[in-house]
Residue, then its C-alpha position, 0 to 999 in steps of 0.5 A: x325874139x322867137x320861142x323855143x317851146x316844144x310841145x307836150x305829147x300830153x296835156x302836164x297841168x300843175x295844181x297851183x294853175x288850177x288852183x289860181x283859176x278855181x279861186x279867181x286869183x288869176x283869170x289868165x286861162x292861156x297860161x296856165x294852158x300854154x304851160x300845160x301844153x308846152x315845154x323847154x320855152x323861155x322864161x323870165x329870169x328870176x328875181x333877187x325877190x324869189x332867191x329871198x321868198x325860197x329862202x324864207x320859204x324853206x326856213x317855214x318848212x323846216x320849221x312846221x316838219x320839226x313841229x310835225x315830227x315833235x307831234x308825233x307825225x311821219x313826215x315827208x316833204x316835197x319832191x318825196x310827195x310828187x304825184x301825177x294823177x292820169x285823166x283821158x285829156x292829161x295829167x294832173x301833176x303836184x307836189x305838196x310841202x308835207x304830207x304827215x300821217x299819225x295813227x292812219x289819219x293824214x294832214x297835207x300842209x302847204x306853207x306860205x310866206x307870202x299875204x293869204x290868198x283863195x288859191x291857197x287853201x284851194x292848192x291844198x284842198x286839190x292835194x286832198x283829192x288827189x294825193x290818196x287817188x295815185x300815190x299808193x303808200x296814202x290809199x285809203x287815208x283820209x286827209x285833212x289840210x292845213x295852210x300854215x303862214x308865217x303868221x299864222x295856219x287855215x286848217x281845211x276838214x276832208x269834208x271840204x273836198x265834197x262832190x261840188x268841189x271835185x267837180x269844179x276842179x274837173x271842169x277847169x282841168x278839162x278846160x284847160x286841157x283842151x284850151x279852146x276856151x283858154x282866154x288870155x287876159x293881159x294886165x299889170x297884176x297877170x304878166x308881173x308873175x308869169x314866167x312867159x317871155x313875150x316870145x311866146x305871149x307878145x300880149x305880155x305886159x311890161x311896165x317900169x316905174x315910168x311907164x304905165x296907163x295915164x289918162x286924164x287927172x281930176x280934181x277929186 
């Protein structure tokens, strides 16, 4: 199996690898490196399980743009709300669900179908921060943020996006951009997600419902 990852002429690191790192959802610092770094590699096929989560996915936005709008907010949604925020070591790129705006106050929301996790609510604080730094239409408009669940929402003031957390989120995107402190750790919970083939990470862990770690048993 050989790779066919090219790489980028500039570090590209999407919100949702920093997120996962500043939260301690994931520790795997290599992925989200060698998808900064590389393009056009294999991945994994997807899952009828990630057909199923898209579908429940778009229902729940579409459900929170209706509320929004009915609240009086001008909406607008996902590939509308790219963004690429330029740094000397990369590019920190995102693309948040919703960003609605009333009476010059504005709300990032991001809408999850899956159990809550820390990297949400840091995704969403990480929009806060960039969203009014490069995209021209919201500069000067102070954003709070909202994660809204199939069972319920987590709302987050704009004071959470303070000095401390902006410069966490510095330091983890500058190493990752750089990589040499990219760590890779591989583990059932790490590889079962990622989209990297063993082409480019032979590290990669696969298991199936026969195989797995066994050792000795017990008596507990």
């Amino acid at each position: 199996m050989s790779s066919t990852a090219a790489i980028r002429t500039s570090p590209s690191i999407w919100v949702t690898g920093i997120a996962n790192l500043l939260a301690g959802d994931k520790q795997c610092e290599w992925a989200v490196w060698f998808k900064s770094h590389f393009q056009n590699f294999a991945r994994i096929p997807r899952s009828n399980d990630a057909v199923t989560w898209q579908l429940n996915h778009t229902a729940l936005l579409q459900r929170t743009v209706a509320r929004l709008i009915s609240e009086g907010y001008t909406v607008t949604t996902e590939n509308q709300n790219w963004f690429g925020l330029a740094g000397s070591v990369g590019t920190l790129s995102g693309k948040p669900d919703i960003i609605a705006v009333r009476d010059g106050d504005g709300l990032i929301v991001d809408t999850k179908t899956g159990t809550p996790r820390a990297a949400d609510r840091v995704q969403v604080m990480l929009y806060m921060w960039a969203v009014p730094k490069c995209l021209l239409q919201f500069r000067g408009v102070r954003f709070d943020g909202r994660v809204v669940y199939g069972t319920g929402e987590l709302w987050m003031p704009g004071d959470e996006v303070d000095a401390t957390f902006i410069g966490r989120a510095r330091n983890t995107i500058r190493a990752v951009a750089d990589g040499q402190r990219a760590r890779k750790v591989p583990s059932f919970n790490e590889c079962r997600f990622c989209p990297i083939t063993e082409a480019d990470c032979p590290e990669r862990l696969v298991l199936d419902g026969s195989s797995g770690v066994r050792g000795e048993t017990d008596e507990f």
